[in-house]
C-alpha positions as a printed NumPy array, in Angstrom:
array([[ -6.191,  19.979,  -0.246],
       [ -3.808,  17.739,  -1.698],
       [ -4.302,  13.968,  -0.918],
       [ -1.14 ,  12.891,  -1.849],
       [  2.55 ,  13.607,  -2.648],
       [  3.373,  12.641,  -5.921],
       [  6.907,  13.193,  -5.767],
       [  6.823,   9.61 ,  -4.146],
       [  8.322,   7.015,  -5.507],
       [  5.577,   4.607,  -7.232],
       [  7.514,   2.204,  -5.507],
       [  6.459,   3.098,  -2.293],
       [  3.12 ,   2.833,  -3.389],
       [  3.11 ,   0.007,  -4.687],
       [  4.914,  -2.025,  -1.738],
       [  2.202,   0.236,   0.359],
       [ -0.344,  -1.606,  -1.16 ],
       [  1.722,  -5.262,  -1.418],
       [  1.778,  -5.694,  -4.581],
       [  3.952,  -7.111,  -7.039],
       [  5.001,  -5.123, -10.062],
       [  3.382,  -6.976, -12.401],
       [  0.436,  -6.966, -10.26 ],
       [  0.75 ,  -2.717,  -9.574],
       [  1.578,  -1.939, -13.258],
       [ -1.026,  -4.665, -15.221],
       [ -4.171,  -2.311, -13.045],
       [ -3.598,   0.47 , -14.788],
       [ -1.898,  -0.907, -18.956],
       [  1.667,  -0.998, -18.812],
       [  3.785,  -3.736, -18.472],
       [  6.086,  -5.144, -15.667],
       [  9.21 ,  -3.71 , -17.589],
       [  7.965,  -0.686, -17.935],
       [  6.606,  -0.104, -14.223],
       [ 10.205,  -0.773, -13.563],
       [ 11.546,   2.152, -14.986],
       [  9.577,   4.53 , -13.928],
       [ 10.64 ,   3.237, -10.551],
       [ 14.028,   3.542, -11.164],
       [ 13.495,   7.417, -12.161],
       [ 12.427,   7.165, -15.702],
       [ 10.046,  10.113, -15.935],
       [  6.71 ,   9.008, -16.231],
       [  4.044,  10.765, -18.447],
       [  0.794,  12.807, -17.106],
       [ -1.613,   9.888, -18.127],
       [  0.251,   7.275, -16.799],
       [  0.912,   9.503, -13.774],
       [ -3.324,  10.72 , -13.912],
       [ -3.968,   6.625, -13.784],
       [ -1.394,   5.418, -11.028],
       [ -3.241,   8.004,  -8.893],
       [ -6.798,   7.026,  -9.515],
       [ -6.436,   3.037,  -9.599],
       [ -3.151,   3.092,  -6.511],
       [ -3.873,   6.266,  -4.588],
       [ -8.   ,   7.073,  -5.101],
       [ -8.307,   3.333,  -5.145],
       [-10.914,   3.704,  -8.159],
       [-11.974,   0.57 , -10.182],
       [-11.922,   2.416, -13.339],
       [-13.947,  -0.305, -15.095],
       [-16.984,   0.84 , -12.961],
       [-16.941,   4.413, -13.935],
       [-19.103,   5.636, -17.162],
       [-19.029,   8.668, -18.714],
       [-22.745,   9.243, -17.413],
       [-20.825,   9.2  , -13.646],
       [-18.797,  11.947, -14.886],
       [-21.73 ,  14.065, -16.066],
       [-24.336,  13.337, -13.189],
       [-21.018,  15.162, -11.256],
       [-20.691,  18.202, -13.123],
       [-24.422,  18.72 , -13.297],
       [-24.67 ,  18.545,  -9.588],
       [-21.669,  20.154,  -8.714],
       [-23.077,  23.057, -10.699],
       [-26.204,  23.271, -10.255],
       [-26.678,  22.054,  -6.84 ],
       [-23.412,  23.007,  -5.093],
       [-24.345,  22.542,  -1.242],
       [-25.936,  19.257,  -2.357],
       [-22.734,  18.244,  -3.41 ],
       [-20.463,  19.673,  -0.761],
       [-22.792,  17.526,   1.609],
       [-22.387,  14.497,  -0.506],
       [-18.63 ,  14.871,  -0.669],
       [-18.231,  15.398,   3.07 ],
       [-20.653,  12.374,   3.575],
       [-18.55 ,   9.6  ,   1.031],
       [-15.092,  11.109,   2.782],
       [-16.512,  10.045,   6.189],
       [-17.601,   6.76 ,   4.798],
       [-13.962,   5.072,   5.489],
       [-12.15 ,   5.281,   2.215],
       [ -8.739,   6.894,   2.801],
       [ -5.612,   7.494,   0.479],
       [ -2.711,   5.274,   0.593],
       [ -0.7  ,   8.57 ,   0.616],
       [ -0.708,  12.201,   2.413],
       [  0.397,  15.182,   1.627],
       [  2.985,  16.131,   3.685]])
């Protein structure tokens, strides 16, 4: 399941989430000018795309994640799938939601 529509406008995001565009565009390394463009219509590339979603959409403070996070993950995603189906369902019902559906 989807949890967002990324044909949307990073504008809308970002005046979802109040902020300014230097403010929206600093989070996540390019500048004010930039940000602008690609909310104009300038097409924006995967990474930049990959990072808008994580930092404005997942809300993740990327400088809290470690490598280590990514592997503890895998590990128990494969080896201990219903341990981490029930540990997904558990942080989903712990009040974090998207700024954006899927429609």
């Amino acid at each position: 399941m989807k949890l967002f529509n990324f044909s949307l406008n990073p504008r809308d995001v970002r005046r979802r989430l109040g902020l300014n565009q230097q403010e929206f565009w600093t989070m996540i390394g390019v500048t004010q000018s930039g940000g602008s463009r690609y909310e104009s219509g300038r097409e924006m590339p995967k990474p930049v795309r990959e990072l808008l979603r994580l930092v404005h959409v997942e809300r993740i403070d990327l400088s809290k994640v470690k490598k280590e996070d990514f592997e503890i993950i895998e590990y128990v995603k494969t080896e201990h799938p219903d341990l981490y189906k029930m540990l997904r369902k558990a942080a989903r019902g712990s009040g974090k939601k998207p700024v954006a559906t899927a429609h």
